[in-house]
N, C-alpha and C positions, 0 to 999 in steps of 0.2 A: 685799434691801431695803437701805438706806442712809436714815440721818434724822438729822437736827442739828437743833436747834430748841429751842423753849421752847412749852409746854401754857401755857394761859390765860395768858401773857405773862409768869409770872413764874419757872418750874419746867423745867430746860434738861433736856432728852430729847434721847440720842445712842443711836447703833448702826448695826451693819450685819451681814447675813449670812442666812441661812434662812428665812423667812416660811414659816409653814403654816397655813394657812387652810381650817376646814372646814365646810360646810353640811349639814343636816339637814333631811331634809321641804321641799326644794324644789320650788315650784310653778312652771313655764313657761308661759305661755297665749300662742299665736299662734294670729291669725286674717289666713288670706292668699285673696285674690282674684286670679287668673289671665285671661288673656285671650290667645288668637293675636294678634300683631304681625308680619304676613308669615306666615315657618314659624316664625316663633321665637312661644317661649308665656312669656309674661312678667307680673310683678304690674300688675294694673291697679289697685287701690286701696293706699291707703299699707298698711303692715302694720301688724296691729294686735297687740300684746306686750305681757305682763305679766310680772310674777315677784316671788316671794315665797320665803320660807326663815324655817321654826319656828326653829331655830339655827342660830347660827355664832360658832364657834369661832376665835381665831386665837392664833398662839404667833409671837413675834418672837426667833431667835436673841441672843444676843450684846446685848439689852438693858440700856445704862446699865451693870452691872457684873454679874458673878457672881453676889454676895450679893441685889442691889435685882431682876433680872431674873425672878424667880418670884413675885415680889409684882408686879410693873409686869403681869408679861404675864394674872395675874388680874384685874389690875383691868381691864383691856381687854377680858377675855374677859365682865368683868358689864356691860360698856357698847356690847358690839361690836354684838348686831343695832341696841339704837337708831339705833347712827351708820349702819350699812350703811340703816337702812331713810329715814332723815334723807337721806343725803348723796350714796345711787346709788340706792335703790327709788324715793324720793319726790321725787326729785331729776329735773327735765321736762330738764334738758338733756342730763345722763347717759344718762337711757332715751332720750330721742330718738338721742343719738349711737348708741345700742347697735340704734335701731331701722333709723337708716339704714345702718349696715356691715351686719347682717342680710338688709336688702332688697336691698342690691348685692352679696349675698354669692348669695340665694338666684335671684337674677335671673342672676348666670353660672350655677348649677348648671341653671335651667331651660332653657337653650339649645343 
């Protein structure tokens, strides 16, 4: 990762280097419809995708400084499912993105 920036416009946030990211009790749900298309057998309705995750954890290397980087990357870790669940779970553009690379993902595999 790499970030420069300022948190709520007034608190400058830097680093770069190792992101780790981890989930807990994740839930996947796809629902997919198939149909022949000639010989090829391909989705006939959109897919339909969900996802969820009890936890998630993340640790940002190299955060801000030595000393501040083990307080910053706690307090990320007590804020981290809100924002995933805000700004990629609940988020229609994210999941849409996620839903049509999946459908043109699984649409090569099925032919």
């Amino acid at each position: 990762y790499k970030i420069e920036g300022k948190v709520f416009k007034y608190f400058p946030i830097r680093g770069n280097g190792k992101l780790e990211l981890s989930l807990q009790s994740v839930k996947l749900t796809m629902q997919i419809k198939t149909k022949f298309n000639g010989a090829n057998l391909v989705l006939s309705d959109p897919l339909v995708f969900s996802a969820s995750a009890g936890k998630i954890g993340v640790h940002l290397e190299n955060l801000l400084d030595k000393n501040l980087s083990p307080f910053v990357n706690s307090l990320l870790n007590l804020f981290a499912k809100p924002l995933v669940d805000k700004f990629v779970l609940n988020n229609a553009k994210v999941m849409e993105n996620i839903r049509e690379t999946l459908s043109g993902r699984i649409n090569v595999e099925l032919q």
